[in-house]
N, C-alpha and C positions, 0 to 999 in steps of 0.2 A: 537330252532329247532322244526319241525314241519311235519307229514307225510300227503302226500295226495295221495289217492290211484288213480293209471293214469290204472290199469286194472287187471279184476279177472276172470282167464279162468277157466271154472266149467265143468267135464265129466262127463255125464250121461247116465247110465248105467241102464240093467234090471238086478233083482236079482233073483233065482231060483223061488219064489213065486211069479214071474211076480212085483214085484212094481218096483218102476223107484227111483235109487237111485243118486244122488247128492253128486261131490267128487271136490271140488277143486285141482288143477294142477298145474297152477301156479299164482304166484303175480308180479305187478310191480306196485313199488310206488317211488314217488319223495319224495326225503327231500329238505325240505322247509329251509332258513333261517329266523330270526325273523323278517325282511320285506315280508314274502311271495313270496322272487326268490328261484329260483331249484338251489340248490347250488349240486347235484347230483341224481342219481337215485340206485333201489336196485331190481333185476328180483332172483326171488324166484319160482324153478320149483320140481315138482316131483325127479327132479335126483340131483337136488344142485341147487347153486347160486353164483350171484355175483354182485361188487356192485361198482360205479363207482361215480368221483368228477369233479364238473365242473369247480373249482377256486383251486388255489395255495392259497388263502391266507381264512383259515377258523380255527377254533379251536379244535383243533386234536381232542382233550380229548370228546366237545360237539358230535362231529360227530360218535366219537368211540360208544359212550353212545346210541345214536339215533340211530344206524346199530345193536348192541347190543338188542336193546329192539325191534326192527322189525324184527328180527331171533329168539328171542325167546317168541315174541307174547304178547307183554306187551305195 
């Protein structure tokens, strides 16, 4: 399993010293299986997330692992 990020919304903002700051918002990425198809997707925003499968037939355990480690940035 494999991620590829399909989009990265970034707010920018001024800070009291006038510079322009840079704050990601939110994520959306597909997980890949080991051929390279979307076997689902994972949208990651400022207020929470959720995450979504496009086949019944996948390996629970792999996909747990793979949502696992894109929630917590590994």
């Amino acid at each position: 399993m494999t991620t590829k990020l399909i989009k990265r919304t970034i707010e920018e903002t001024t800070n009291a010293e006038g510079e322009i700051v840079e704050k990601v918002v939110a994520i959306e990425m597909a997980i890949l299986d080991e051929n390279g198809n979307e076997v689902g997707r994972v949208n990651i925003n400022q207020w929470g997330g959720n995450f979504n499968f496009n086949t019944g037939n996948m390996d629970v355990e792999t996909v747990s692992e793979a949502v696992t480690n894109i929630l917590i940035g590994q």
